[in-house]
N, C-alpha and C positions, 0 to 999 in steps of 0.2 A: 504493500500500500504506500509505503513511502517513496518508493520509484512513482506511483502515480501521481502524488501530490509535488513529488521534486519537478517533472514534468510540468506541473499546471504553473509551478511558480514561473519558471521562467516564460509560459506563455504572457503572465501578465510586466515580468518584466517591460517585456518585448511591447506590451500594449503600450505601460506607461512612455515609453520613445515614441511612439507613434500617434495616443491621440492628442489632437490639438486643434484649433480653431483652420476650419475648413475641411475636415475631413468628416467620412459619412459614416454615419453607426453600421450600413454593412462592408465598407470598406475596413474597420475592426471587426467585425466577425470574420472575415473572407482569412486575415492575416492569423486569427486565432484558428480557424479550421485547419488552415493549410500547417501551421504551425503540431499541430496535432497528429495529422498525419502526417508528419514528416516525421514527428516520433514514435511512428507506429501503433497509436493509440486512436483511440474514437470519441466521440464525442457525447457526452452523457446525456445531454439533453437536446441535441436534432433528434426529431422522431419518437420523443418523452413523451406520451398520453398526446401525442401530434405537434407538439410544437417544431417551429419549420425552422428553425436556425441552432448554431453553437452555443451561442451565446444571448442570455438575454438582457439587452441592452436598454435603459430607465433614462431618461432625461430629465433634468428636473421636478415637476411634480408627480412623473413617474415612479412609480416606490420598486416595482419590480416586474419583470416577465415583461418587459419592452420587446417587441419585435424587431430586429436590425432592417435597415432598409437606405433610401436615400436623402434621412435625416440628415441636413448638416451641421455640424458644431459651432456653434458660435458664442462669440466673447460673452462671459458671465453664466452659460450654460453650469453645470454641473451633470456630471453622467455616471452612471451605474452599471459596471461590469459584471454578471455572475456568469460564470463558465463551469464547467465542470467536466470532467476525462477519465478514460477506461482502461487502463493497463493492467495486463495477464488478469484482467475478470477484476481488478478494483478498482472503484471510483476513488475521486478526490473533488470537494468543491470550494471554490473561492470567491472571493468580491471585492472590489473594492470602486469606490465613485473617486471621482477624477476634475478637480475646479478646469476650466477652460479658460485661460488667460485669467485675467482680474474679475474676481466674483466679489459681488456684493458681501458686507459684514454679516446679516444673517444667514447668507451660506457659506463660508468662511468658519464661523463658530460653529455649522450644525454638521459642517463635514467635521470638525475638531470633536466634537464632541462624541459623535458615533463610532470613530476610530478607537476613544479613548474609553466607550463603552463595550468593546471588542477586549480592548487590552484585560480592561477589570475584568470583563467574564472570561475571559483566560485564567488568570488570576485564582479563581476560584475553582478552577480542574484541578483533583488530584484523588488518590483512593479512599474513598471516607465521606466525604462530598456528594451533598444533595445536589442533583440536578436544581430544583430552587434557587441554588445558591448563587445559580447564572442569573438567572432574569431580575434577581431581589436588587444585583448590583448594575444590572443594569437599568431597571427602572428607576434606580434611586438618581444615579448621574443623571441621565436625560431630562428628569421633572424638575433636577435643580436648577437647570438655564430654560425654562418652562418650555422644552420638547414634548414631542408625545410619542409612546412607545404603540408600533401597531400590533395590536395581540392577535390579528385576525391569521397575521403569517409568523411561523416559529421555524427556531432550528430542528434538529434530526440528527439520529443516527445516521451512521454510512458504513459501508465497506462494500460487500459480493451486493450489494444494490445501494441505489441513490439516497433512497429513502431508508431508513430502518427506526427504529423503537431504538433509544425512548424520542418524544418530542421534547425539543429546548426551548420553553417560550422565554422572551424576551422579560417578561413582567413575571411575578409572585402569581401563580396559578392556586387557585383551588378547587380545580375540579381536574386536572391533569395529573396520572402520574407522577408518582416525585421518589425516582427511585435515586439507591446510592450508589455513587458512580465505582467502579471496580477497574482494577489492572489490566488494561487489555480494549477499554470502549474506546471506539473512535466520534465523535461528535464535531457535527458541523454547527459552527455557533455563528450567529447572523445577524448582528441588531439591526432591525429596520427601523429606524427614527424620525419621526415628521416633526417640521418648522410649529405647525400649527395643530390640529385635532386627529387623533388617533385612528378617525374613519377615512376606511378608504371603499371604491367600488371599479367593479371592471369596465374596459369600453367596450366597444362593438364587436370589436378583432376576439372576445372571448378570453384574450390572454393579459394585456394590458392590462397592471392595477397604478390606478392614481390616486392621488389624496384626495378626500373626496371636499378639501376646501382649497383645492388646487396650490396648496404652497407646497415646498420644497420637502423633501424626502431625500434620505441618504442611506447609504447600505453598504456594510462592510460584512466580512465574511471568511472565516478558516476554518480548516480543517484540522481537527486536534486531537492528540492520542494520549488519554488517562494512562501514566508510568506508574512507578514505585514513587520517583522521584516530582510528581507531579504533572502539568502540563506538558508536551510535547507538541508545539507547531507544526505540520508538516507541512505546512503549505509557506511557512515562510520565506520573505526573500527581501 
């Protein structure tokens, strides 16, 4: 599993050189595909329950599962990468949102803030650890600069599939599972964070989720493996 998430880092290296004002959200997917198979690997989500691309690319009030196409990038955008890759039968997934040139203060602090809501729920991976433990610290950071956490989409297991048990919400659940995390779980942990109100709703495309008060939304995302010794990033880079 660790070849596959070493894999995905450097796909996004590669992203972060590339995107930038004028370039088009399928012109980042095209580079992350080919990047993909050029390491032998495939793509976890072209053809996932239908969705038609590599990667799914969020603009702005876009929170996640953006469509690539001939969107173009432009000053003050902010953008949402999640990708994710299939090597010898395991997956890895990542994310990270990306300012486009000079962005406004309020998305300036809500990409600072999501990242550093990532960092804390790392933080809290080790054996002994409630799943809980993730969303309590993330919702705390987010409510202190008055973001809002979306509870509608959570993290996930991964490994021999995308998806696995347990779920990792973002927020303090209580109606979800809250098992304790053990030596050996891999979890995708993803804070999805909105500027403004925590509802969001889909478009037409069936895939697109947007805030449903159309301000900005941000999303970070790793792939991380419960040690002896705690957290383990694999998708870092």
């Amino acid at each position: 599993m660790e070849d596959s998430a070493h894999v995905l880092a450097q796909v996004f290296l590669a992203l972060r050189e590339m995107i930038a004002v004028g370039v088009t959200t399928g012109e980042v997917d095209a580079l992350a595909e080919r990047m993909i198979a050029d390491a032998g690997c495939v793509p976890s989500f072209k053809g996932y329950n239908g969705f038609p691309a590599t990667c799914c690319i969020s603009v702005n009030e876009e929170v996640v599962h953006g469509i690539p196409g001939g969107r173009v990038l432009l000053p003050g955008d902010i953008v949402g990468v999640d990708c994710g890759l299939i090597r010898n039968g395991w997956h890895s997934d990542s994310a990270e949102t990306f300012a486009i040139g000079e962005v406004g203060e309020e998305a300036a602090t809500l990409l600072r803030v999501t990242r550093e809501c990532l960092e804390l729920a790392i933080g809290q991976v080790g054996p002994g650890q409630r799943i809980s433990d993730v969303g309590k610290v993330v919702e705390t950071h987010a409510r202190a600069y008055g973001f809002a956490v979306v509870e509608s989409l959570v993290g996930h297991g991964i490994g021999r599939a995308l998806h696995e048990d347990p779920q990792v919400p973002n927020y303090r659940s209580f109606s979800l599972p809250d098992p304790v995390m053990e030596e050996g779980l891999v979890i995708a942990i993803e804070p999805m964070i909105n500027a403004g109100a925590k509802e969001v709703v889909t478009l037409a495309d069936q895939w697109t989720i947007v805030t449903a008060d159309r301000r900005l939304s941000a999303h970070f995302e790793h792939t991380v493996a419960v040690t002896a010794d705690g957290a383990k990033v694999l998708t870092a880079r």
